[in-house]
N, C-alpha and C positions, 0 to 999 in steps of 0.2 A: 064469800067475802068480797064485798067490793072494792074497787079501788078507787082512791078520791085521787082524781087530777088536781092539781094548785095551780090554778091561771097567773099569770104575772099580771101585776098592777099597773096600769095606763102610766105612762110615763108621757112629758112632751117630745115633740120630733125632735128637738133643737139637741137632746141628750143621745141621741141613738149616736154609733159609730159607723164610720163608711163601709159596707158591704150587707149592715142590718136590716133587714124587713121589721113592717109590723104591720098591725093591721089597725086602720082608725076608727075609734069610738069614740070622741067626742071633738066638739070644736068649742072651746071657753074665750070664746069671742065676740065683739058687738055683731049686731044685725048685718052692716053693710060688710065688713070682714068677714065671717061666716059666708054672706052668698056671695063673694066673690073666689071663695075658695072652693064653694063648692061649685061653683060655674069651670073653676079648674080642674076636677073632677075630683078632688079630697073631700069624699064624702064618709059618712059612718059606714064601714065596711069595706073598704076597699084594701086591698094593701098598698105602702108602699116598700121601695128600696132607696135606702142613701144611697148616693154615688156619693157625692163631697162632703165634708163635714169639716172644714181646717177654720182659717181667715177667710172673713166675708160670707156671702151666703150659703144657704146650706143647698145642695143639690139633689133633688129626688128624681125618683121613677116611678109614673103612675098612669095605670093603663097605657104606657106605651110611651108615654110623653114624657120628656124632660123638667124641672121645671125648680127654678129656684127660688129660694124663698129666703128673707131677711132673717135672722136670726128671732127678732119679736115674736114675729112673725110664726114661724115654726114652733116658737113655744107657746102661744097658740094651739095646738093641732096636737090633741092628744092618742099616743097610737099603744096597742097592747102590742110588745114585740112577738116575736116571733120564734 
């Protein structure tokens, strides 16, 4: 008998709560937002970690680095949690 795992559904970053991981699979963004987010290293597959998530931007951790991001912005940036 095997066992079927259920993935959870990409959600945007903007929805995660602070302390969540996930991991990023898509970015549903124009051309120059997509390469600028990925020049910040949010690329398909990486994880991230909220630190903040209240009023005002939302704050991640990714590879090591801080790095905030506008609310649009993060919802933009689709991640599978964790």
């Amino acid at each position: 008998m095997e066992l079927i795992r259920m993935e959870r559904p990409p959600v945007p970053l903007s929805v995660l709560p602070p302390g969540s991981r996930g991991i990023v699979v898509a970015l549903r963004a124009g051309r120059g937002l997509a390469r600028r987010l990925m020049e910040m290293g949010l690329t398909p597959g990486v994880e991230v970690t909220v630190l903040r998530n209240s009023v005002g931007p939302i704050v991640v951790s990714v590879r090591g680095v801080s790095l905030a991001l506008g609310r649009g912005v993060a919802s933009k940036v689709f991640v599978r949690p964790l």
